[in-house]
Each structure stands twice: as C-alpha cells, then as structure tokens.
C-alpha positions as CSV (number, residue, x, y, z in Angstrom):
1,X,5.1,-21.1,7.3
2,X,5.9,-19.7,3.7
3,X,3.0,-16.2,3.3
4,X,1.4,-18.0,0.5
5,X,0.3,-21.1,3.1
6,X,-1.8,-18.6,5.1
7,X,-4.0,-18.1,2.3
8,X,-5.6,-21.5,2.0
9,X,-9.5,-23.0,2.1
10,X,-9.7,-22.3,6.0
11,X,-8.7,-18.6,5.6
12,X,-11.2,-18.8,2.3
13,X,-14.0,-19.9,4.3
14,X,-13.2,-17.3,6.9
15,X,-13.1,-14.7,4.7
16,X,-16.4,-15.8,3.2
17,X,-17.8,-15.5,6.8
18,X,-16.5,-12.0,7.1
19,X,-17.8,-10.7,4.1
20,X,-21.2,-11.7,4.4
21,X,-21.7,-10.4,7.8
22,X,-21.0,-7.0,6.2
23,X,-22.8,-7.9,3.0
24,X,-25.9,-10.4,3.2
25,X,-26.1,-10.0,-1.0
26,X,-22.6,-11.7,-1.0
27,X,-23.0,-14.7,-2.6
28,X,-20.8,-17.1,-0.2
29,X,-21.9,-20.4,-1.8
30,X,-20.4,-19.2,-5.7
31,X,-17.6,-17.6,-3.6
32,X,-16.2,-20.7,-1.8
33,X,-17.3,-22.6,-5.0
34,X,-14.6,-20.3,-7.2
35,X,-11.6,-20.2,-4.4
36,X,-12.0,-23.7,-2.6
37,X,-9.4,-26.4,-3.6
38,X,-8.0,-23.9,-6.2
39,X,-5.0,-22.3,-4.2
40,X,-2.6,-25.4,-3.3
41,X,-1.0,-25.2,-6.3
42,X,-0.7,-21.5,-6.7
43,X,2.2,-18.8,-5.9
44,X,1.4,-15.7,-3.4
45,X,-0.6,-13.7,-6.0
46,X,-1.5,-16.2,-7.8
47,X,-3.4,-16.9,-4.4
48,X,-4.8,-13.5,-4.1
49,X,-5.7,-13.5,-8.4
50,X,-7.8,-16.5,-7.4
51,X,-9.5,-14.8,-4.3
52,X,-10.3,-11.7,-6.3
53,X,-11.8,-13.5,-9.3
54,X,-14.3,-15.5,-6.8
55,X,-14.8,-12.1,-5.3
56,X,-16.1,-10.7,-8.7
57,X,-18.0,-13.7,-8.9
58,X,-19.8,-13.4,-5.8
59,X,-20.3,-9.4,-4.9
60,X,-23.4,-7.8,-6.0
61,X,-23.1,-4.6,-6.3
62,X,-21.2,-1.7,-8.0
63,X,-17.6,-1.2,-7.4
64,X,-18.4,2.0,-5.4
65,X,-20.7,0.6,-2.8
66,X,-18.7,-2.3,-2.6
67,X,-15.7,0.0,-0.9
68,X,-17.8,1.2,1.4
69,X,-19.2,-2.1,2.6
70,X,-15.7,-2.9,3.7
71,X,-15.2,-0.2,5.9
72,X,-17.2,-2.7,8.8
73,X,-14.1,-5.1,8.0
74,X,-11.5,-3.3,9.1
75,X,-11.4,-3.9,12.8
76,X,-9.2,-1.5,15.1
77,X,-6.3,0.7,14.0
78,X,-2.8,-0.5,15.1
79,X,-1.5,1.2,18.0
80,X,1.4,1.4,16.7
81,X,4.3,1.5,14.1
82,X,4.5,-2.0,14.5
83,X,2.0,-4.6,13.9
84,X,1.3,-4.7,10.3
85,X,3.0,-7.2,8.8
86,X,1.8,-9.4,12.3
87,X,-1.7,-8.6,12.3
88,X,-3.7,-7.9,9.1
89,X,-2.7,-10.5,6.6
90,X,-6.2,-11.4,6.1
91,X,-6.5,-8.2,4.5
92,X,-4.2,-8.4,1.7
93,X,-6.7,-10.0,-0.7
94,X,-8.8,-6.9,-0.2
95,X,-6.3,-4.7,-0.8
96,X,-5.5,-6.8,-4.4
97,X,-8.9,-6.1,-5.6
98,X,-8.9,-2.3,-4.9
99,X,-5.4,-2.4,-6.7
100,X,-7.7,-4.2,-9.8
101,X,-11.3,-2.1,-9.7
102,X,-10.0,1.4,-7.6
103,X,-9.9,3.7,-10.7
104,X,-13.5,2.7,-11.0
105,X,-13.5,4.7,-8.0
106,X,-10.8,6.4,-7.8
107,X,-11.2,9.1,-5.2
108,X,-13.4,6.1,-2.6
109,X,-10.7,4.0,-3.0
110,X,-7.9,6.7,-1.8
111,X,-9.8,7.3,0.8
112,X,-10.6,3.5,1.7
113,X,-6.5,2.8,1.5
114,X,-6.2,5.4,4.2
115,X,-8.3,3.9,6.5
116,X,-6.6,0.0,5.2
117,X,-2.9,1.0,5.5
118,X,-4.1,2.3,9.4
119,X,-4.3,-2.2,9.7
120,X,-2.6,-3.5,6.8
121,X,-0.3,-2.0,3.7
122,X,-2.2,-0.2,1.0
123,X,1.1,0.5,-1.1
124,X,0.5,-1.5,-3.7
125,X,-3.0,-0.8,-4.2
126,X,-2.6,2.6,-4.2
127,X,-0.3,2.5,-7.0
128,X,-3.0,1.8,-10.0
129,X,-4.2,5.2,-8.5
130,X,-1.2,6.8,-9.5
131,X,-0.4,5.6,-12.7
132,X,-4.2,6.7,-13.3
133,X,-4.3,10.2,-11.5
134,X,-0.7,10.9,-10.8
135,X,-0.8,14.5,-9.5
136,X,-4.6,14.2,-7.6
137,X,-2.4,11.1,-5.7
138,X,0.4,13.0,-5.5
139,X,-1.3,16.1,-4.0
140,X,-3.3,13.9,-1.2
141,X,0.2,11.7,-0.4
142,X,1.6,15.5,0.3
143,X,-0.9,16.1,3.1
144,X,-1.0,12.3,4.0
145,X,2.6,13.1,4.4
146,X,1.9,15.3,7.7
147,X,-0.8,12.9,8.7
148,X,-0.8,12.0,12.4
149,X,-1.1,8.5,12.0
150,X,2.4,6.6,10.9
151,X,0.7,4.1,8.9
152,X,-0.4,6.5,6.9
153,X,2.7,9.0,6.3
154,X,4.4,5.6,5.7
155,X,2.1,5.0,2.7
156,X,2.4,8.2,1.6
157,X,6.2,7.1,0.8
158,X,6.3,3.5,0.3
159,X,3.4,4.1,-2.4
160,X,5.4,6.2,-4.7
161,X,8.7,4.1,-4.4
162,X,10.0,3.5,-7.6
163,X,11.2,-0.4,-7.3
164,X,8.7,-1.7,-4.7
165,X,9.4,-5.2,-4.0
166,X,6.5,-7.5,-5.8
167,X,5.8,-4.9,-7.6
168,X,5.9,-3.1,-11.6
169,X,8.1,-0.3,-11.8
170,X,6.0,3.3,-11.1
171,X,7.8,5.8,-12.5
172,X,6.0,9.1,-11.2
173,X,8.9,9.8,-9.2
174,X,10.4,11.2,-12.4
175,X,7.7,12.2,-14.0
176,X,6.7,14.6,-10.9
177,X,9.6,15.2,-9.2
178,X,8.5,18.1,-7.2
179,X,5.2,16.6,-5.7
180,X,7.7,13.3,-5.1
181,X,10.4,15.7,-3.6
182,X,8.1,17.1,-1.9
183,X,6.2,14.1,0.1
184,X,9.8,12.8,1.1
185,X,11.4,16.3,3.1
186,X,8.5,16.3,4.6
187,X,9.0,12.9,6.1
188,X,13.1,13.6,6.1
189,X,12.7,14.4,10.0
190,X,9.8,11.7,10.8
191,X,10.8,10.0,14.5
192,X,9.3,6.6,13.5
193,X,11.9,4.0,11.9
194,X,9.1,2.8,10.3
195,X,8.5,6.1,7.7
196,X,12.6,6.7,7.9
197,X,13.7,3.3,6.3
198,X,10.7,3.6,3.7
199,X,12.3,7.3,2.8
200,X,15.7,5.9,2.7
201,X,14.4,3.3,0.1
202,X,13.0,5.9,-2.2
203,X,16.2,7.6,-1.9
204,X,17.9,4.0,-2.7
205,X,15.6,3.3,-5.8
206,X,16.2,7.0,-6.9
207,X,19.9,6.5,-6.8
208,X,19.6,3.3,-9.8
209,X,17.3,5.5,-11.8
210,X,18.3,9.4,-11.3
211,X,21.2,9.5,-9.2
212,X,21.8,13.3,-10.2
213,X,17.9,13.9,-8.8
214,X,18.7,11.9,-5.6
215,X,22.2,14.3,-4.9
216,X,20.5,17.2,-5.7
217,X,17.7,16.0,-3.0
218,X,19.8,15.5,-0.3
219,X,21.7,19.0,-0.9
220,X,18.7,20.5,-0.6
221,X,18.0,18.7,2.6
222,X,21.6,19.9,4.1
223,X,20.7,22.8,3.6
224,X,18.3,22.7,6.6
225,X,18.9,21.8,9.9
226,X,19.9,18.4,10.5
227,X,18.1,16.0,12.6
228,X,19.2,12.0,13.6
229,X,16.5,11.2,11.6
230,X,18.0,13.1,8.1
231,X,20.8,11.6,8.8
232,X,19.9,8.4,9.0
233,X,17.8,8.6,6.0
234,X,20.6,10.1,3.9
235,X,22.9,7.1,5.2
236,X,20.0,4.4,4.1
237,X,19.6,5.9,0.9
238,X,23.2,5.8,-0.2
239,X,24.3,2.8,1.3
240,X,24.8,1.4,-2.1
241,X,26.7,3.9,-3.2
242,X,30.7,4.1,-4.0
C-alpha cells in the first residue's frame, strides 16, 4: 500500500472519532462533510491539505487551546528507536496543521512536537518554528539535543536538516552555524542508529551547500576522542564525496 492510501474516508471517519472524544465542541458532522470523498484523487499532502482545511472547518476554539486538547491523542510513547514510521501514521495530519497554525503559538507548539515526535515525526512541523524564531528553536533543539528520549534528540537533528526529503529548503544551518554546529557534536557520539544516520544526513546536505563548513566540522570533531559512532557519522556524511 502506497502512504497516501492510508489516508482515506475510513481513517477520516476515525480520526473524526478521535477528535471528538478529546473535544465534544468538534464539529464531526462539517468535518467528515469537508474530507469525505475528497482524497481519492489527491497526492500525500494534498491528502493531509484536505484534512487540515476540514479541521479549520470544524474546531472551535483558538489555536492555543486547540494544542492542548491534543495532548489526550497521543497514546503511549514508543519504547523504542524504532516504531515510528510503523505505528503513528494517524498522526501525520496533526502534525501538518501545527506545521500551518504553530507560530500562532509558537512556544505550545515546540512543546507539543516534543511530546508528538515521542510517537510520530515532528520534523517538519517544527520547521515553520524555525524559519519564524530561529535562535529560541535553536536554543531548545541544543538541550533537546541531550534529551533522554531518542525520539526527541533525533528531532533535534532531523528538524534543522537543510534538504529534508518532502520538504522546502531551511537554511538556518547557515545562517546559525554555531547553534547548528552545536546541536550535531552533541549528538556526534549518540549510540542509537537512529540519531547517527539523521547527523550523517545533515552532514551530507551541508556538504552540497557549505562543504568548507562541513570539513571544518568534522576537524573539529577529530579533535576529540573518537567513538564508533563519530566515525560512522563522519563516513555517512561524506559518502558522497570524491
């Protein structure tokens, strides 16, 4: 099954359920009424574009309390570094409209992705939060960056990744290079696969745009001890290179 397929009228309708067992103001009927028979024909986000605008449809309150209203939604953290692209699908089209309305927000919403990326990605909503408030993002992905959880020191790169698949080109790897630099050495020695191969990415996109930034990175890094993990980062990152 192609990712777009699971987004259909039966996921619609349980979505619907969902949200008004959290919200009993959420009009379910103008909801299903927006989405319903409107996705067939529609691309991946064009799927989730349709969701959200039945969503501003049918939600009754302010932006704000909205966000917290989702918390009940959530369910269970993942156990572990695997899991998330296996279990919380469902949650993608919430995550589209906090990428839409979160600088309404912006400081609930940072705080909402850290509890969404602990169950599904947040990476690409959190990255209207950086274009919008680049170095108050940048200064809570440095202390997401030591986070316990994996999910969230993942996010903490994968959100500032300069060529995320799916996704417009963020730039505020350039344009704050030391918070940037900063987030990825402390993740140049994370144990989980799952944090290294998002590190070796950045590394990857900030070889195509800064290659001289990228070098200069990693001699800093050899500089320090080196672990299996730097290694294996460094490796990732330049596999593209001559």
């Amino acid at each position: 099954m192609k990712h777009k397929d699971y987004y259909d009228d039966s996921y619609v309708l349980t979505l619907s359920e969902k949200l008004y067992s959290v919200m009993p103001d959420f009009d379910k009927e103008a909801f299903l009424t927006a989405v319903m028979g409107h996705l067939e024909d529609k691309e991946l986000f064009a799927r989730f574009d349709c969701i959200v605008d039945g969503l501003e449809i049918a939600l009754k309150r302010d932006y704000a309390e909205t966000i917290q209203a989702f918390y009940p939604l959530l369910g269970p953290e993942l156990e572990q570094s695997t899991g998330m692209f296996s279990f919380g699908w469902w949650l993608w089209p919430i995550g589209r409209y906090v990428e839409r309305h979160g600088n309404d927000a912006w400081e609930a919403s940072l705080a909402f992705l850290k509890e969404l990326t602990k169950r599904f990605t947040g990476e690409y909503a959190i990255r209207s939060l950086l274009k919008a408030h680049p170095q108050e993002v940048m200064e809570e992905l440095i202390l997401w960056s030591r986070d316990p959880n994996v999910h969230v020191r993942r996010l903490a790169s994968e959100g500032v990744r300069i060529r995320l698949p799916w996704s417009q080109k963020l730039t505020v790897a350039l344009e704050d290079f030391d918070r940037y630099s900063t987030i990825l050495t402390n993740l140049k020695d994370d144990p989980e696969k799952f944090v290294q191969k998002s590190v070796g990415n950045n590394l990857n996109d900030l070889y195509k745009e800064a290659p001289e930034k990228a070098d200069a990175l990693i001699r800093k890094w050899k500089k320090t001890p080196s672990s299996s993990p730097q290694e294996w980062i460094i490796k990732h990152g330049q596999r593209n290179q001559k």
